[in-house]
N, C-alpha and C positions, 0 to 999 in steps of 0.2 A: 504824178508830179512829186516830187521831193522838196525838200524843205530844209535847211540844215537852222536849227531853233535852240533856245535854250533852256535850261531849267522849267519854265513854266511853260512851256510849248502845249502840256496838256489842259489845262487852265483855258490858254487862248483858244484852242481847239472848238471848248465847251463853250466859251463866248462867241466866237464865229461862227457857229452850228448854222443857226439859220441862213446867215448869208450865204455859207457856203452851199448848204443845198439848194438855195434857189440858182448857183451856179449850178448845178448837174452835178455835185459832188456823190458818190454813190455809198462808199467809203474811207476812213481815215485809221491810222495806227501811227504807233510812237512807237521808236526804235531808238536804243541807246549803244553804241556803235563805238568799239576802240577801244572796251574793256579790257585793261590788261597791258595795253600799248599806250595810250595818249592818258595824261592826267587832267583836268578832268576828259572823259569820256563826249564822244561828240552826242546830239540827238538829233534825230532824223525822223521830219513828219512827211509820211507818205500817205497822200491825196490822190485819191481813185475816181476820175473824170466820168461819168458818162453822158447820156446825149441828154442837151436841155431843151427843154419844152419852148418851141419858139424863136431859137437860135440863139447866138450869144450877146448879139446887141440885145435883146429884150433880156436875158440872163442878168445883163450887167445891171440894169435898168433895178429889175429884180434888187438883185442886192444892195445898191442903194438904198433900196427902200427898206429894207430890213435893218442898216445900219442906221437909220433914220429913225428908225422905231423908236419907243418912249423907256427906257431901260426901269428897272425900278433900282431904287437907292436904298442900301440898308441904313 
């Protein structure tokens, strides 16, 4: 999957971690894309699916609950 995100794309990455793997996320990279051509430059997060434990209704379920979770506050 792609993702067309911006400046802090890698930021939100680090913060969605957990949710995202309880989707089947396997892999993720940041690509900054148009260097040269477009001002600013586009960024592109690329999200590498693979198969989740239990299908995707209980995946989704998953993540919920991860976003749920108690964050800590600095």
């Amino acid at each position: 999957m792609l993702l067309l995100k911006g400046d802090t794309a890698e930021e939100e990455l680090k913060q969605a971690r957990a949710a995202l793997s309880k989707l089947g996320v396997v892999g993720t990279s940041v690509l900054h894309v148009g260097e040269g051509v477009v001002d600013p430059p586009s960024t592109v997060v690329r999200v590498e699916v693979g198969e989740s434990p239990g299908g995707v209704r209980f995946a989704a379920k998953r993540a919920k609950a991860a976003r749920r979770s108690p964050r800590r506050r600095p």
